[in-house]
C-alpha positions in Angstrom: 1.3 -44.1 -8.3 3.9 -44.3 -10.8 7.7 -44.5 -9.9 7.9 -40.5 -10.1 5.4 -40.8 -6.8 3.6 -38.4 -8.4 -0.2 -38.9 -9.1 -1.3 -40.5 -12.3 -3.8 -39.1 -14.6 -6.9 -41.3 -14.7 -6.9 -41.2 -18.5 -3.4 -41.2 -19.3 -1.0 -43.9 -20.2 0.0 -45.7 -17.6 3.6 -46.9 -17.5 5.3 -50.3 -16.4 6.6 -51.0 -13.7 10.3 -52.0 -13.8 11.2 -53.8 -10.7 15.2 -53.7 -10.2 16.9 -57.3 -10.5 17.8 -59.0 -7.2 21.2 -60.1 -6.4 22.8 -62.5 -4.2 26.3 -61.9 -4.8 26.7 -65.4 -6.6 23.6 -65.1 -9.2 20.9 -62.6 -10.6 17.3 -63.3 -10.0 16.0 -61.7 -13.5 11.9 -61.0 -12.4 9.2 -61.0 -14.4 7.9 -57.7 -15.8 5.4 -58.8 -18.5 2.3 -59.1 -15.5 1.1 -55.8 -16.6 -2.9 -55.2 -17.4 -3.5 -55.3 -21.1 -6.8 -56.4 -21.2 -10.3 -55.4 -19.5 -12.0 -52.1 -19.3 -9.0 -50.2 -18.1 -5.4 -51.3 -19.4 -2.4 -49.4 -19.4 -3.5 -47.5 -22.4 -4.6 -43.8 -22.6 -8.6 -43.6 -22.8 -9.3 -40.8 -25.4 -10.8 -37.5 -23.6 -10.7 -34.1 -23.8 -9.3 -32.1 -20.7 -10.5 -35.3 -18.6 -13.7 -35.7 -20.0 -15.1 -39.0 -21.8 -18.1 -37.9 -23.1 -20.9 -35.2 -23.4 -24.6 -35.8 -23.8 -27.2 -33.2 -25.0 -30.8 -32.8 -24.9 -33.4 -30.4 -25.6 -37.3 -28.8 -24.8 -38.9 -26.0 -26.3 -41.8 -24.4 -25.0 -43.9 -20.7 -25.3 -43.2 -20.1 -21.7 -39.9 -18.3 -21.9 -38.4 -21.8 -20.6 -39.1 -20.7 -16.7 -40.9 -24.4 -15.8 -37.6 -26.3 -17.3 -35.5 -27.7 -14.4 -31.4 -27.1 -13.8 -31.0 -30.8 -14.5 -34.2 -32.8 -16.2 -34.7 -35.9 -14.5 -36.8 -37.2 -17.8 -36.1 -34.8 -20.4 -39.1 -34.3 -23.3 -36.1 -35.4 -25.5 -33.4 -38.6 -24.5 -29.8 -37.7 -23.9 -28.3 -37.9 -27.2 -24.7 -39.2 -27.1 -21.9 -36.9 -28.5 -19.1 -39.2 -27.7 -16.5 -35.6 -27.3 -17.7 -33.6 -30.0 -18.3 -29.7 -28.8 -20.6 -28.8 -31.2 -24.6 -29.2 -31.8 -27.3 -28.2 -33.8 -30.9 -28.4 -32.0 -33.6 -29.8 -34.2 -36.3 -27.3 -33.9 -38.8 -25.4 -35.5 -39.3 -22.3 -33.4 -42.2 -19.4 -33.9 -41.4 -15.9 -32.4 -41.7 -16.1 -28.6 -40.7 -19.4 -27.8 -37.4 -20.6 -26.0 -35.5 -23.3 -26.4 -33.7 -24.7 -23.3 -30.5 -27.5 -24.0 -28.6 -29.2 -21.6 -25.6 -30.2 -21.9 -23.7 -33.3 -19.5 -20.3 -34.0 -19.2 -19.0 -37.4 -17.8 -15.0 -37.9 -16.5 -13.1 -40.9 -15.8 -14.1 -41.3 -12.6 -17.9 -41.4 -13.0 -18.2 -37.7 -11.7 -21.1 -36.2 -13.7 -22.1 -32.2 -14.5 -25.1 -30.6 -15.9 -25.5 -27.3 -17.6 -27.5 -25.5 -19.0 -28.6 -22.6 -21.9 -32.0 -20.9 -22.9 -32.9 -18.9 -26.6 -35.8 -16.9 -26.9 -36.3 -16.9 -30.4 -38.0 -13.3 -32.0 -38.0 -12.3 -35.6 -40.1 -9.0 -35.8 -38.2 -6.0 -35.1 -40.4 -3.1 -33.2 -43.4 -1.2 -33.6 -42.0 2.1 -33.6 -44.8 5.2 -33.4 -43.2 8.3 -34.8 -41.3 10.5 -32.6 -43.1 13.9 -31.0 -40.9 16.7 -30.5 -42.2 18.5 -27.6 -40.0 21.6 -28.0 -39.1 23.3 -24.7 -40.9 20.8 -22.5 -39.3 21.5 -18.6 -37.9 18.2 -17.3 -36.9 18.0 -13.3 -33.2 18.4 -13.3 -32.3 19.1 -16.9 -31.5 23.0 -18.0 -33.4 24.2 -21.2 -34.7 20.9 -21.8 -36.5 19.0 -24.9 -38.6 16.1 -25.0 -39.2 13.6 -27.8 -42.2 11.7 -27.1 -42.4 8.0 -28.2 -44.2 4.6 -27.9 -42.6 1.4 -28.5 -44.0 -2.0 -28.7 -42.1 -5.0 -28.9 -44.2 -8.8 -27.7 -41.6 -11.5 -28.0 -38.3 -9.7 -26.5 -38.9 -6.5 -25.8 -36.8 -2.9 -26.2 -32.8 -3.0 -25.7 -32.1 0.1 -26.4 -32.7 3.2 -28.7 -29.3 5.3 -30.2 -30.6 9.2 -30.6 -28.8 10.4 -32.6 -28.3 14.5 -33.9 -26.7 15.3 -37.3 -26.3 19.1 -38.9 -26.9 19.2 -42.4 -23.5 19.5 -43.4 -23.7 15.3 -42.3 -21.7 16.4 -39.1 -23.1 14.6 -35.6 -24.1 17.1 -33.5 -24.6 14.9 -30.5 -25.6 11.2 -29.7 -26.6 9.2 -27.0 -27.6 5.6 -25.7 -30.9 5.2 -24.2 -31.9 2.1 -22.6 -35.0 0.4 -22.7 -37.7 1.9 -19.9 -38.0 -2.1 -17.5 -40.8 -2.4 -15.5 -41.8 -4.9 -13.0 -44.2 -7.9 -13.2 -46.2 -6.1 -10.1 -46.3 -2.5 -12.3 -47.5 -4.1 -15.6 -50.1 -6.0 -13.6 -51.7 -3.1 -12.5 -51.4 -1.3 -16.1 -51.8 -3.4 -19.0 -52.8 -0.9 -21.4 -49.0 0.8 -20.7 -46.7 -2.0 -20.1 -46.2 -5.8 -21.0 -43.6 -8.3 -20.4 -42.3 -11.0 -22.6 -42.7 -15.3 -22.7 -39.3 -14.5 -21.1 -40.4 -12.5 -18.1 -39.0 -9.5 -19.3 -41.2 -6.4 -18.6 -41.3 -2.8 -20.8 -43.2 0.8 -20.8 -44.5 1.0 -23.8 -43.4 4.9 -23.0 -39.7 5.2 -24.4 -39.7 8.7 -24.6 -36.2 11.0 -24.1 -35.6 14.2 -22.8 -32.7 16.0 -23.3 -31.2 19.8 -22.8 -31.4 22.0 -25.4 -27.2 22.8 -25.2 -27.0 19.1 -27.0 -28.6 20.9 -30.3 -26.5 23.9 -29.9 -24.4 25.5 -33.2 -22.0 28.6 -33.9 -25.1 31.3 -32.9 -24.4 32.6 -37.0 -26.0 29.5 -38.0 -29.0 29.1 -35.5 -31.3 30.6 -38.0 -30.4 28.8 -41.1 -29.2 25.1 -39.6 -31.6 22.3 -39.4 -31.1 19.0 -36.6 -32.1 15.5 -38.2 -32.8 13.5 -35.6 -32.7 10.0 -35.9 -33.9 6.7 -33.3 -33.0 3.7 -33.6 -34.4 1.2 -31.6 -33.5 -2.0 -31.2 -34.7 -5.3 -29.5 -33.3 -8.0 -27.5 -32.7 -10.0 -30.9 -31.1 -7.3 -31.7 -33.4 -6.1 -34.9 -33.6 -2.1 -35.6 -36.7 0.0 -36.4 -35.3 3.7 -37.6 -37.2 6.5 -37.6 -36.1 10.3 -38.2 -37.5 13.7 -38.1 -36.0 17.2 -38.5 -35.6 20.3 -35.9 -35.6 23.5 -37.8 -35.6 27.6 -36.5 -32.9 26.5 -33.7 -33.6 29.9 -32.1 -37.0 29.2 -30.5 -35.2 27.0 -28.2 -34.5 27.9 -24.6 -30.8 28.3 -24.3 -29.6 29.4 -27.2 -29.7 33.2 -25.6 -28.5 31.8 -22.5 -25.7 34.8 -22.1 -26.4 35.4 -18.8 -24.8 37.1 -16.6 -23.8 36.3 -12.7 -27.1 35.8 -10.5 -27.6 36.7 -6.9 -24.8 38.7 -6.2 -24.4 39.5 -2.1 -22.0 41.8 -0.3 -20.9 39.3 2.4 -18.3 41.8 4.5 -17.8 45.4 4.3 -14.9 47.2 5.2 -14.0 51.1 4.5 -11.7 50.1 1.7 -13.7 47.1 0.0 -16.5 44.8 0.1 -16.8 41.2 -0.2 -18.9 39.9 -2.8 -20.0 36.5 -4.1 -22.5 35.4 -6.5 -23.8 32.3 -8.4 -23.4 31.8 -12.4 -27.2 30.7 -14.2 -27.5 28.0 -16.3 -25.8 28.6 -19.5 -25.3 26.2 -22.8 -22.0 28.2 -23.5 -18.6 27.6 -21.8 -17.5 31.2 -19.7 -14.2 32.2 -20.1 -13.9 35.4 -18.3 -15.4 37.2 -15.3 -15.5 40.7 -14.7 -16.2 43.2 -12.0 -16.6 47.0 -13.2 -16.0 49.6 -10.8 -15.9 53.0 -12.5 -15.6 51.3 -16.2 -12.8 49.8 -14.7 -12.8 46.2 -15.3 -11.2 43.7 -12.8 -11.0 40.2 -13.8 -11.9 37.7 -12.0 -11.3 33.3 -12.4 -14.0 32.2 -14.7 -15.6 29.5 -12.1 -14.1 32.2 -8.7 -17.9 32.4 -7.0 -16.4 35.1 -4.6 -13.8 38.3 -5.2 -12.6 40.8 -2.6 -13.1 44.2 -4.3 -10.4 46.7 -2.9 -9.2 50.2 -3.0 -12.6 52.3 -2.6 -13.0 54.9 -0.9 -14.7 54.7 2.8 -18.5 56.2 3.1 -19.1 56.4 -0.4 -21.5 54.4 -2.4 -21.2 52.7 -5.5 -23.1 50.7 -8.3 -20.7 48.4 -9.3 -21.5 45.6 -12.4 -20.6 41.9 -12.9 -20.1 41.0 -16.7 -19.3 37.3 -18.1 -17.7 36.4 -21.5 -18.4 33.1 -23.1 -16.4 31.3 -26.2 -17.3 33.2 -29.6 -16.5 36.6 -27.4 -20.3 37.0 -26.4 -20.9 39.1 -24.0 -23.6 39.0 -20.8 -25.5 42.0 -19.6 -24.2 43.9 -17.2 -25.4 43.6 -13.5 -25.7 45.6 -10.8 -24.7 46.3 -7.3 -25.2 49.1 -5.3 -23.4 49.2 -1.6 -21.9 51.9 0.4 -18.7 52.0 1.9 -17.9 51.9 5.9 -16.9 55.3 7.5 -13.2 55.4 7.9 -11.6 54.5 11.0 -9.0 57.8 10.8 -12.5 60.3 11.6 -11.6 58.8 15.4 -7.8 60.4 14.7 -9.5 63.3 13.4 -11.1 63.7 16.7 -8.5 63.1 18.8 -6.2 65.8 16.7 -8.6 68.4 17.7 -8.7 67.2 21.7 -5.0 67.4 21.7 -5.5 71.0 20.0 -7.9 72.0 22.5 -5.7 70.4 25.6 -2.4 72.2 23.9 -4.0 75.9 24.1 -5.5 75.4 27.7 -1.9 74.4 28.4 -0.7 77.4 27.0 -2.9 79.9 28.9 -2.7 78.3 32.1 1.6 78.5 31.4 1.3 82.1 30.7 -1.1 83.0 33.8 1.8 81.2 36.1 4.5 82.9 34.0 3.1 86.2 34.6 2.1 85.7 38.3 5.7 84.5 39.1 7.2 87.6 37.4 5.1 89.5 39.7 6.2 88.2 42.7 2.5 87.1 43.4 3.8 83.6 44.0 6.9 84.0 46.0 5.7 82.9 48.7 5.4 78.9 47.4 8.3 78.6 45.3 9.0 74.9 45.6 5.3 74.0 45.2 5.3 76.3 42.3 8.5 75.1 40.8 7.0 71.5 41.0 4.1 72.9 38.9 6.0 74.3 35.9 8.0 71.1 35.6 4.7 69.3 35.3 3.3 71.5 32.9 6.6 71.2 30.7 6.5 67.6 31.1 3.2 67.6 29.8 3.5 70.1 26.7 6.6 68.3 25.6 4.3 65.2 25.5 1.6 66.6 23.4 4.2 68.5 21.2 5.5 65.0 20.0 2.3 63.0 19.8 1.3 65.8 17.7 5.0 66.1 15.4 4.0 62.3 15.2 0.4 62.6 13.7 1.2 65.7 11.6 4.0 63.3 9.6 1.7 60.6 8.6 -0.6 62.2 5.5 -4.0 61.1 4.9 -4.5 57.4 6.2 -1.4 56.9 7.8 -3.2 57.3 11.2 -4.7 53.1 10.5 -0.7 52.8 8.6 0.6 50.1 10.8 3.1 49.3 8.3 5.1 52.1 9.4 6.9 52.5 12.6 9.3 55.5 12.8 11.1 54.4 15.5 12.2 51.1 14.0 12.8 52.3 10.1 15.6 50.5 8.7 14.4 50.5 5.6 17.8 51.8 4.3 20.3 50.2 6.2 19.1 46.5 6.5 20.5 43.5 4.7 24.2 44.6 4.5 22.9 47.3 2.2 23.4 51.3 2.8 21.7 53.7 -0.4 22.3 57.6 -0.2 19.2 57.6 -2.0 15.4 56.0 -2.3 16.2 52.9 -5.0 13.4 52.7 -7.5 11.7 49.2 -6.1 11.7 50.7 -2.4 8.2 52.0 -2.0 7.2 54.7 -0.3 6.1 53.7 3.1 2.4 56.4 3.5 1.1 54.3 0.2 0.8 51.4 2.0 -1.9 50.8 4.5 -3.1 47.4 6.2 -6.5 46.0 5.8 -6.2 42.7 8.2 -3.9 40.1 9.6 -3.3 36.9 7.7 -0.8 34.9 9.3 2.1 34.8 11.1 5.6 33.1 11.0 8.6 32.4 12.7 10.5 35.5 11.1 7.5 38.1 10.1 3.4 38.5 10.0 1.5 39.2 7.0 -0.7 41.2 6.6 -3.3 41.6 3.3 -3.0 45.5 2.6 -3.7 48.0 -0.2 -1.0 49.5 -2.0 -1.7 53.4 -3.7 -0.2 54.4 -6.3 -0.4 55.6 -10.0 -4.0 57.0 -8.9 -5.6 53.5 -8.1 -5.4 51.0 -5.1 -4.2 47.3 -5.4 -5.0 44.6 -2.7 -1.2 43.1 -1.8 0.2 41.5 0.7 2.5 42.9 3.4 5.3 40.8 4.8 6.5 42.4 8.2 9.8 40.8 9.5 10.4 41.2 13.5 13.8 43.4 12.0 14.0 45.0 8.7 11.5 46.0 6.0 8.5 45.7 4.8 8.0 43.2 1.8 5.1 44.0 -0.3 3.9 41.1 -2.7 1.2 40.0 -4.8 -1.8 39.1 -2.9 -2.8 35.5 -3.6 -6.8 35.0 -2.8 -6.6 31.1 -2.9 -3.9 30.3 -0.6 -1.3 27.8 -0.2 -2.0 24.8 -2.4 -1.9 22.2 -0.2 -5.3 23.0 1.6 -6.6 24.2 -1.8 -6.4 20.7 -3.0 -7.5 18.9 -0.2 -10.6 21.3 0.1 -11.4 19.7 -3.3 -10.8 16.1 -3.0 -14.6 14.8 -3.0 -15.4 17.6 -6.0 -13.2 16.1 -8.9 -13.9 17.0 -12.4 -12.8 17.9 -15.6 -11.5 21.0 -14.8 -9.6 19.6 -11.8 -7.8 17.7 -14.2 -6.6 20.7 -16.0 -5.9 22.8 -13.4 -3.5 19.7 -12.1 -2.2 20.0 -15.2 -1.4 23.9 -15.0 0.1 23.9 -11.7 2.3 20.8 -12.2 3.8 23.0 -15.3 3.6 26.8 -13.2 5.9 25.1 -10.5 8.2 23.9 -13.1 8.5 27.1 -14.3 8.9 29.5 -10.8 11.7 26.6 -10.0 13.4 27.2 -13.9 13.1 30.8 -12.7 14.7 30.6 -9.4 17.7 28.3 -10.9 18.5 30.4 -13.5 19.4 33.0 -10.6 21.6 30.6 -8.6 18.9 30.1 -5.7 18.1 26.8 -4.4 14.8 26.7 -2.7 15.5 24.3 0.1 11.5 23.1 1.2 9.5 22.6 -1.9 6.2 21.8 -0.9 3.0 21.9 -1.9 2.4 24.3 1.2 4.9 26.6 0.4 3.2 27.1 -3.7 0.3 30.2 -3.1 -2.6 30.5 -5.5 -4.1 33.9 -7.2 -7.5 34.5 -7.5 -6.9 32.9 -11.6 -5.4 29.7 -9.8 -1.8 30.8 -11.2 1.0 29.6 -9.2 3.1 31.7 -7.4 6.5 29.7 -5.8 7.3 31.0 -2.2 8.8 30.0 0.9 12.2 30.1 0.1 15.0 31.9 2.6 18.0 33.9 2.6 21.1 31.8 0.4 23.7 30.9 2.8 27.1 31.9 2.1 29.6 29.3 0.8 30.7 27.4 4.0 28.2 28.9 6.6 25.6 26.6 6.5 24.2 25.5 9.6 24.1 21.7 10.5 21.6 22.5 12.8 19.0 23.4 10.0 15.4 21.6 9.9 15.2 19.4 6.7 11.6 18.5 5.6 12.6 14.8 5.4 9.7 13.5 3.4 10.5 16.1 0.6 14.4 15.8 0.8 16.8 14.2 -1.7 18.5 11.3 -0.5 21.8 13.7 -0.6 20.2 16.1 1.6 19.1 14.0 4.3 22.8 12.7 4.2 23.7 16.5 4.9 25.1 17.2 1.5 24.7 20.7 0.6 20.8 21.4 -1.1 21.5 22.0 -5.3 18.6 22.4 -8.5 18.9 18.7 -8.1 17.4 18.1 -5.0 15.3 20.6 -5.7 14.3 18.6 -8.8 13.6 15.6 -6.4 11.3 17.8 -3.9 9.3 18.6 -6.9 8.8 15.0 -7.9 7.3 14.8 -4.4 5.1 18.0 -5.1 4.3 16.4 -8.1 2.2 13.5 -5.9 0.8 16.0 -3.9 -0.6 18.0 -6.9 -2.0 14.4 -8.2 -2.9 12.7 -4.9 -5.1 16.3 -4.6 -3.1 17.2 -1.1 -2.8 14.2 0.7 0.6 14.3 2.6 3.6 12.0 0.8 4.4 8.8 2.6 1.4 8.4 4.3 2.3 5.3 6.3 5.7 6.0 7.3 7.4 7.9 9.8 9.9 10.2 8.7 12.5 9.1 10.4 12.1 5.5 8.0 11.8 7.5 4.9 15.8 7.6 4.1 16.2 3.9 4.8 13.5 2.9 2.0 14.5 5.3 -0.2 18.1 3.7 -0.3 16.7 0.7 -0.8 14.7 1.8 -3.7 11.3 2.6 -2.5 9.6 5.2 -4.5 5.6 6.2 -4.2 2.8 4.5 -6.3 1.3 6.6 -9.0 -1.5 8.8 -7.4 -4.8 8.5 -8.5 -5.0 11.9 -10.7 -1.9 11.0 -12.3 -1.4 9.8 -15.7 1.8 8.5 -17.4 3.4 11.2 -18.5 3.7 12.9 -15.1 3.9 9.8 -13.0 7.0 8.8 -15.1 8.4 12.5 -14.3 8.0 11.7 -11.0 9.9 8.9 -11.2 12.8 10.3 -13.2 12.7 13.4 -10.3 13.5 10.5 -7.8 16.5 9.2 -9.6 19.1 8.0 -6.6 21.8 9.9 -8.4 21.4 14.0 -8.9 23.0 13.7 -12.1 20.6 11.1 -13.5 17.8 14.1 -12.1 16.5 16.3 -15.4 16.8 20.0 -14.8 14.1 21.9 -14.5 14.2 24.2 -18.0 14.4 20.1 -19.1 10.6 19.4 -17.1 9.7 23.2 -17.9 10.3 22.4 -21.9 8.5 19.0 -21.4 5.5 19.8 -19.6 5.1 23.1 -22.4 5.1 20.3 -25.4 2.2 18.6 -23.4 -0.6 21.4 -21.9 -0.6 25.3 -22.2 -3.0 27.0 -20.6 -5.3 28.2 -23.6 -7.0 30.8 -22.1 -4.0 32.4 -19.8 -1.9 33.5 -23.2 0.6 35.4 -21.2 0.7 34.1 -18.0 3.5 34.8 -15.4 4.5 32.1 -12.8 7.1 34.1 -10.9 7.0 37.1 -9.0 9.9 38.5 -11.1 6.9 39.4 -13.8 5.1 41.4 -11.1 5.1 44.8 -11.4 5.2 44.3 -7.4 8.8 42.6 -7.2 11.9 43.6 -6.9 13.5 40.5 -6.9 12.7 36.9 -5.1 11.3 37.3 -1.5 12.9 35.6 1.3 11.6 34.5 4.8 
């Protein structure tokens, strides 16, 4: 050790060691410090290495044999170890002919006699391969592939065998059409054993098919449908060997329209009424293999069209008319504006539940005239003295039978007010209609967003709340039916809003978790951008929404975001302490109980933000809520979600600022978000109710 105590290196310079002088008080002992080692095999000199190591040694063997019998470390090599003192570099002395490998080691020696081997084999080939032209086999079905194609194609290739072979498809404007990668077809030893006339393997132990042929769907040659009957498809293959030499060969594809797929406008297969109701059916189909991109569905009921999401496999047709029957037809649009065929459905209607009112109005008809004769026989009888005689028992009798026609007179006044279907209306409840005098708010008049209450008529029951149920309902007017949905507080009126098919977004994204794709990633992208926009929409108006979450954003049928959830503003100095805040979407402010603002509304949709791009899973997943403030202080924020990229995942972060004023606003994330993604084919999509024809204004729980 040298006087650092620090280990020395066993090549490097090794430095003297200076003993201190000794001293007696009286006189200085001087020692002797010139006993150091300046001569033998080791001195106190460096020894010349690099990174520790004294030398290298090479050797050499070359053989036909693909170099499998040459050992890890050659006891006796074919050639002596050659000394290379510390030179890195070496040029083996050989000769080779295509097929044979040469094999070098190479040893390394260090200071301290440790010693390691290693090794390297070539396998040396100069012919590229023997290429047989392609055969197109033009429509040839292939397991698994739509409208597919087959080149067929025979490769042979002795001393390395096939890499790979680059298809490749050009128009004849020099444009690529489409390309692709094939590798080489392996086999094993066992498989080309037991066929030698379609397989061999290399001096290397490499094995090939001689059968490199490629299948592929017809979509891959697809053009503009204008130019199927004039364009022509060069194809060309180039395969190349291990060694890495090319053997091209080409052939052209003319008359594109004999291939399968290029009429492939079809439209939606197997459509099935799943549930029948006397208002609507359920229906749900499957979309054929197609080599065109849809971008609108349709369902046609009475040349009205209804559109449906372009990958929805399911739609809730509404507003018919019970017992009737009806052909209705599915339609899809693909990109270029070609249209399907139309297909058909016939299905009839259920009866109507209100032919059971219709009976029971002409019961209570019946009952009402017996009552009446039977009244006017007493009547008469009394006024004749005939029943005198009993005039308590009688007495008793009339009041009974008044009793009883007052009855029947109201259940009938009752019916004989509700036109039509109001007999199923449970929307409407006479003796509870406030319709005109809740929320503060008297009107002398209807108001032109109050509907009238006999349009509306329930279908089922959706949900229910703390506050209200909802209720999925049709709506009548203008001559047509629309499917809505019916929010019935315990108190007060009736809110009517658009129906949203897909629910809240929370369980829509966690329903999709294992079924990523492309279009995932766009749709992230739309409802990251919808939100921002309902939120712009709800600031502008001076409301703060209070419990942004993923569950409170619902989904239409098109996957368009519709922001809900939000309650009644409290008035300025009435808020109630006592109120539930959602902690692991609540601003640090918020959870100190500072009043909610746009900011911390900004910061709960950072947090929505990770549930759009985590697809659903809940935020904070491994801590408790009660931990959440605590971390957040101490600067804690979420990793970046797997869907996310940069551009949102810094958004994010910039929604979680500490400090609401460092917080963008959200016409500031509405503008951002627009500069980045717009969803092409929804050109005038509206993220808010306020765009509905349904809405008078935001809804409130």
């Amino acid at each position: 050790m040298n006087d650092d105590r620090v280990l020395f290196s066993p090549t490097g310079y090794v430095r003297p060691f200076l003993v201190p002088p000794l001293q007696d008080g009286v006189k200085r002992s001087i020692p002797n410090n010139t006993q150091e080692d300046h001569e033998g095999e080791r001195t106190i000199q460096a020894i010349t290495n690099a990174r520790g190591i004294l030398k290298f040694e090479v050797s050499y063997a070359q053989d036909s044999g693909g170099g499998l019998e040459q050992p890890e470390v050659p006891s006796s090599p074919q050639v002596p170890w050659k000394q290379m003192d510390l030179q890195t570099t070496y040029t083996v002395p050989v000769t080779p002919r295509d097929g044979d490998t040469v094999t070098t080691w190479v040893k390394a020696t260090d200071a301290m006699g440790n010693v390691k081997v290693d090794r390297t084999k070539v396998t040396f080939d100069s012919t590229p391969p023997r290429v047989n032209k392609p055969v197109f086999v033009m429509n040839a079905m292939v397991p698994g592939v739509d409208f597919s194609s087959t080149f067929e194609m025979t490769v042979r290739d002795d001393h390395s065998g096939v890499a790979y072979t680059d298809w490749i498809f050009t128009r004849k404007n020099g444009s690529v059409v489409y390309e692709e990668r094939f590798y080489g077809r392996k086999a094993t030893k066992a498989e080309c054993d037991d066929n030698l006339t379609g397989c061999h393997c290399t001096s290397a132990g490499d094995c090939f098919w001689f059968d490199q042929s490629y299948s592929l769907s017809n979509c891959r040659m697809m053009v503009e449908k204008e130019n199927l009957d004039n364009e022509v498809i060069t194809v060309t293959a180039d395969v190349t060997n291990m060694a890495g030499l090319v053997t091209r060969e080409t052939l052209t594809i003319t008359n594109l329209t004999v291939l399968n797929g290029t009429e492939a406008y079809f439209p939606p297969q197997n459509i099935k009424v799943t549930s029948i109701t006397d208002g609507g059916v359920t229906l749900t189909w499957d979309f054929p293999p197609s080599c065109f991109s849809r971008t609108d569905v349709w369902v046609i009921v009475n040349d009205e069209k209804r559109a449906v999401h372009k990958d929805a496999e399911q739609f809730d047709l509404t507003g018919l008319d019970s017992d009737t029957t009806y052909t209705i037809y599915l339609q899809t649009r693909y990109d270029g504006g070609e249209m399907s065929d139309r297909q058909p459905l016939t299905f009839t209607t259920a009866e109507s539940p209100t032919s059971a009112g219709l009976v029971a109005g002409v019961t209570i008809s019946v009952f009402l005239i017996v009552l009446l004769i039977l009244f006017v026989t007493v009547l008469v009888l009394y006024r004749r003295g005939m029943i005198l005689q009993q005039p308590g028992r009688i007495h008793n009798q009339l009041h009974r039978v008044s009793t009883v026609y007052d009855h029947a007179k109201r259940v009938t006044r009752q019916s004989l007010r509700r036109p039509g279907h109001g007999l199923m209306n449970h929307a409407f409840d006479p003796e509870h209609d406030e319709i005109y005098q809740y929320g503060e708010m008297t009107f002398q008049t209807r108001q032109g967003w109050q509907l009238d209450d006999s349009s509306l008529t329930l279908i089922d029951h959706v949900a229910e709340g703390k506050f209200a149920n909802i209720y999925r309902a049709t709506w009548q007017h203008d001559g047509r039916k629309d499917i809505v949905a019916a929010k019935m507080p315990k108190r007060g009126p009736v809110l009517v809003m658009e129906f949203c098919d897909n629910g809240q977004m929370d369980k829509w994204l966690a329903a999709r978790r294992d079924q990523v794709g492309e279009q995932t990633t766009e749709d992230l992208m739309q409802f990251s951008l919808g939100v921002a926009k309902g939120m712009e929409y709800l600031a502008s108006k001076g409301i703060t929404h209070r419990r942004l979450a993923a569950r409170n954003i619902l989904l239409t049928s098109r996957l368009d975001v519709r922001v809900a959830g939000f309650g009644p503003q409290h008035k300025e100095g009435s808020e109630d302490k006592a109120t539930k805040v959602p902690a692991k979407w609540a601003a640090p402010e918020v959870l100190a109980d500072k009043p909610p603002t746009e900011k911390s509304d900004v910061w709960s949709y950072g947090v929505v933000l990770w549930e759009i791009f985590s697809m659903g899973q809940v935020p904070y997943p491994t801590m408790h809520s009660t931990e959440i403030g605590a971390r957040i202080k101490g600067g804690y924020r979420m990793e970046k979600p797997e869907m996310a990229d940069n551009l949102h995942y810094d958004l994010m972060k910039e929604c979680w600022q500490y400090k609401p004023t460092k917080r963008p606003t959200f016409k500031t994330i509405r503008a951002r978000l627009e500069q980045q993604f717009s969803p092409g084919n929804r050109q005038s999509v509206d993220f808010y109710y306020e765009t509905n024809q349904l809405n008078p204004g935001p809804s409130s729980e």
